[in-house]
Backbone bond lengths (Angstrom), bond angles and torsions (degrees), N, CA, C in turn:
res aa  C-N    CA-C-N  psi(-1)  N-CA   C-N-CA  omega(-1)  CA-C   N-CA-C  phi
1 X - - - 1.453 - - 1.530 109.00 -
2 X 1.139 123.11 127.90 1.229 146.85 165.43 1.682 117.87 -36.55
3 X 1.376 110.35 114.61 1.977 105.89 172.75 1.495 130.15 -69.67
4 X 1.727 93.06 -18.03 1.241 111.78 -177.33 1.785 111.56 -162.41
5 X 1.695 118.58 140.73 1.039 120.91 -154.53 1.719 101.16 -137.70
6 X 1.819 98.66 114.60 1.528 97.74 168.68 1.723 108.55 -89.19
7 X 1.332 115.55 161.55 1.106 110.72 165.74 1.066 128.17 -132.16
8 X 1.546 134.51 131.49 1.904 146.69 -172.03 1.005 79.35 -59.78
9 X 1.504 121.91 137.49 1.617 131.60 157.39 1.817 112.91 -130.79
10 X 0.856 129.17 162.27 1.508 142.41 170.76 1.643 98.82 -66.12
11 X 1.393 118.77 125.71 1.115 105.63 -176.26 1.844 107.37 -109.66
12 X 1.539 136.32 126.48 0.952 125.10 179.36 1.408 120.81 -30.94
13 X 1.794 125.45 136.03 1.305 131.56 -178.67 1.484 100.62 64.89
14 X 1.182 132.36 45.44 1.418 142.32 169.10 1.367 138.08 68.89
15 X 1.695 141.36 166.49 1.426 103.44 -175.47 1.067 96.45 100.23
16 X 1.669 114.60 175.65 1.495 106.70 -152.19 2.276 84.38 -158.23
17 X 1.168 115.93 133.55 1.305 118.77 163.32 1.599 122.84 -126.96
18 X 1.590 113.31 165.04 1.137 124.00 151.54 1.593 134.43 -77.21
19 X 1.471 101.91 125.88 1.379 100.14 -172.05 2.057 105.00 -131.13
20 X 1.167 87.95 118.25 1.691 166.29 -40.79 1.882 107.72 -13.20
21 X 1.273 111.45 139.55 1.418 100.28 155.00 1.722 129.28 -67.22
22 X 1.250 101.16 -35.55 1.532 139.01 152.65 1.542 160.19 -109.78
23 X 1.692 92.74 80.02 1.602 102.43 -171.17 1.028 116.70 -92.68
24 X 1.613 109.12 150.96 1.559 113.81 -164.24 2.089 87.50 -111.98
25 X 1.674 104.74 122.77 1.222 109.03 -164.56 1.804 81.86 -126.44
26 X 1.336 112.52 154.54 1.519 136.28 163.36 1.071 104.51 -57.42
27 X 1.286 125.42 -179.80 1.458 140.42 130.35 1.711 118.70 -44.71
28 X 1.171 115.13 136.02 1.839 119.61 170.99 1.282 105.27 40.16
29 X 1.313 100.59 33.96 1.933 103.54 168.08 1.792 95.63 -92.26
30 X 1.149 123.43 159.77 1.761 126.36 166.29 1.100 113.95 -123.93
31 X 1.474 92.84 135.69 1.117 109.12 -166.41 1.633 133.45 -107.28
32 X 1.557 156.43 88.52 1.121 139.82 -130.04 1.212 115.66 -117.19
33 X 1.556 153.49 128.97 1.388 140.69 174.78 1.822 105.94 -76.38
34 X 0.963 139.24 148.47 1.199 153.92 143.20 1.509 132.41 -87.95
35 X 1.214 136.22 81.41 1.115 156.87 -147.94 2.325 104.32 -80.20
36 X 1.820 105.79 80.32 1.088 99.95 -178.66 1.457 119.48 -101.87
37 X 1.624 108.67 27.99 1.576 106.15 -177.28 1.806 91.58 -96.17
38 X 1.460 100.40 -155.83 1.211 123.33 -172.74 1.706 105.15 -109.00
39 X 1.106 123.96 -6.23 1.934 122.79 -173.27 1.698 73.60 -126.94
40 X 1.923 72.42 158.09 1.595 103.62 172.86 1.108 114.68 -81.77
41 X 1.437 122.94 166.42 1.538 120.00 -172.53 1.485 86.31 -145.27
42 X 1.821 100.34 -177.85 1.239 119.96 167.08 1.522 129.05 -167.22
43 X 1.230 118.66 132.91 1.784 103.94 -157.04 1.824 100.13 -106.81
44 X 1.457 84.78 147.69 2.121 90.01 174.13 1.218 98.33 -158.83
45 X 1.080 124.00 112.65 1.320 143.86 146.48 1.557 98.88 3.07
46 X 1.469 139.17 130.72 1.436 134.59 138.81 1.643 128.32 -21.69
47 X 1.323 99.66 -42.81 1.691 106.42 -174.28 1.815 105.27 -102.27
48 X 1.326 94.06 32.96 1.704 97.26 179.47 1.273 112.33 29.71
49 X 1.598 123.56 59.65 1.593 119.54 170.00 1.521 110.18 -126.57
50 X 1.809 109.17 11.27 1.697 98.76 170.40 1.539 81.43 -167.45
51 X 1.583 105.52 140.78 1.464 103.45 164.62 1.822 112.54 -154.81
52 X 1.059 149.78 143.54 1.257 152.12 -130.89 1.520 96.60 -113.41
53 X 1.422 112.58 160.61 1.101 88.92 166.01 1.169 129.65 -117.36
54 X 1.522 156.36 172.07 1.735 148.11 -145.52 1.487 90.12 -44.22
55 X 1.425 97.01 137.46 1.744 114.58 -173.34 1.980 97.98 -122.40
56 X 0.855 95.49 88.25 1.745 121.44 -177.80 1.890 100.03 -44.98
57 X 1.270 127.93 143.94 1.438 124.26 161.80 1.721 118.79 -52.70
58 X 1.121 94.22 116.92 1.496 107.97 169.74 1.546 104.86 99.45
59 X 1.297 108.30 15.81 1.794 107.62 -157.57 1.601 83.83 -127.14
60 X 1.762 90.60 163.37 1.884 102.81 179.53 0.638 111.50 -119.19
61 X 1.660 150.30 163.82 0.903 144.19 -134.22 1.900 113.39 -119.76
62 X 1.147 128.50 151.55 1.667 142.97 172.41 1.073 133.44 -131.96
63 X 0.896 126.69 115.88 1.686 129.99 35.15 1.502 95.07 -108.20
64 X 1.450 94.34 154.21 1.599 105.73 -178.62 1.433 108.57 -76.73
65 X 1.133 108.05 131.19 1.805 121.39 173.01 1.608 95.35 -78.23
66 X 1.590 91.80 133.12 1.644 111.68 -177.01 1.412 91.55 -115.26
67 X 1.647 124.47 151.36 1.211 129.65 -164.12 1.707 101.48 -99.56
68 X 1.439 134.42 117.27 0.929 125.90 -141.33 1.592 94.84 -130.79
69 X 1.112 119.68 -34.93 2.168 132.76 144.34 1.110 99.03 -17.41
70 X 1.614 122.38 152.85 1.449 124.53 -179.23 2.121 77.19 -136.13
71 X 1.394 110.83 -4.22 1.416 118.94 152.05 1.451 132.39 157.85
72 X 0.996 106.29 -163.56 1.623 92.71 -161.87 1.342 124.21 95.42
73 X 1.905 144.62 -179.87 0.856 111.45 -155.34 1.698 94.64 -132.63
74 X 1.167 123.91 152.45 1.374 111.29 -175.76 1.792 105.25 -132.56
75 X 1.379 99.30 119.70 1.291 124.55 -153.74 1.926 106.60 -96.67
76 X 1.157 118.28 117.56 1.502 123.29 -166.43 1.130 114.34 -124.11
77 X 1.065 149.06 165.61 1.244 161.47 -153.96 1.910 116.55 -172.35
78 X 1.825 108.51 154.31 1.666 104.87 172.49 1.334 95.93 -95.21
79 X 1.371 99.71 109.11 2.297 115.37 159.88 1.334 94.63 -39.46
80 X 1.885 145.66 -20.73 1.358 111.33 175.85 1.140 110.17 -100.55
81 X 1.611 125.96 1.02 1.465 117.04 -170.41 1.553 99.22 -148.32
82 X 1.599 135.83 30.94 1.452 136.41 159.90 1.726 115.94 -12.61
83 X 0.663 128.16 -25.98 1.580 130.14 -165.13 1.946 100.57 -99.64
84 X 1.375 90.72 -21.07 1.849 94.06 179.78 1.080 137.50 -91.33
85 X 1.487 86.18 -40.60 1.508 101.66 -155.76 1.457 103.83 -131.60
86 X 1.581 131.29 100.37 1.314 139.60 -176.68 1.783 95.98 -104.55
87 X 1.291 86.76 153.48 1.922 98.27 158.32 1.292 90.73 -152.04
88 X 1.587 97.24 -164.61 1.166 129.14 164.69 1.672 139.91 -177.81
89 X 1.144 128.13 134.51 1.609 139.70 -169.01 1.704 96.90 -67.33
90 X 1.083 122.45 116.30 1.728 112.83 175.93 1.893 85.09 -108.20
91 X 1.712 116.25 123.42 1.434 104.34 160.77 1.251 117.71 -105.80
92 X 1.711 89.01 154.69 1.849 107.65 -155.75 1.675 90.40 -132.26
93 X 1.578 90.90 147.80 1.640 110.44 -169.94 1.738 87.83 -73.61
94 X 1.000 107.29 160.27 1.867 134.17 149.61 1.296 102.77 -76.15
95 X 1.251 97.94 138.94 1.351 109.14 161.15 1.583 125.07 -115.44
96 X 0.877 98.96 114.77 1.673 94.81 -179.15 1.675 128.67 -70.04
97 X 1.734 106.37 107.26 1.872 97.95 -149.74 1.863 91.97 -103.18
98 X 1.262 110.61 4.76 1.630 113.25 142.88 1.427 152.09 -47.68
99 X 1.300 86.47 -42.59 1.883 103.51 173.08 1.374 110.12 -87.80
């Protein structure tokens, strides 16, 4: 199960977005898209180092991307629709609310 969940959405005047376009995820947090339009999608990393495979309507996505940055921002895109649909992973320290 997923720590954190983007979701494919219908984007007003057609087209398809990420919602958040921009999540701020930890370190080795996972991360999953949820696919709530009607077309298939598919997610890959910009620097081609993780990509899911066809994420069916109404279906979530596999294998879960684990946040593997200790920071910086990691910028993704759908391999079927690059020109549309951008996001991106922004990584954020933990804070430790123990000490």
């Amino acid at each position: 199960m997923p720590d954190l969940l983007i979701r494919i959405v219908p984007r007003e005047g057609g087209g398809s977005e990420f919602d958040p376009g921009s999540l701020a995820a930890p370190q080795l947090a996972g991360v999953s898209w949820e696919n709530t339009t009607g077309i298939t999608h598919q997610i890959r990393t910009t620097d081609g180092t993780f990509e899911t495979e066809v994420i069916l309507p109404g279906q979530g996505s596999t294998p879960l991307y684990i946040v593997e940055a200790s920071a910086g921002s990691i910028p993704y895109v759908c391999a079927l629709h690059p020109d549309d649909e951008l996001g991106s992973i922004v990584v954020t320290a933990v804070v430790n609310m123990n000490e």
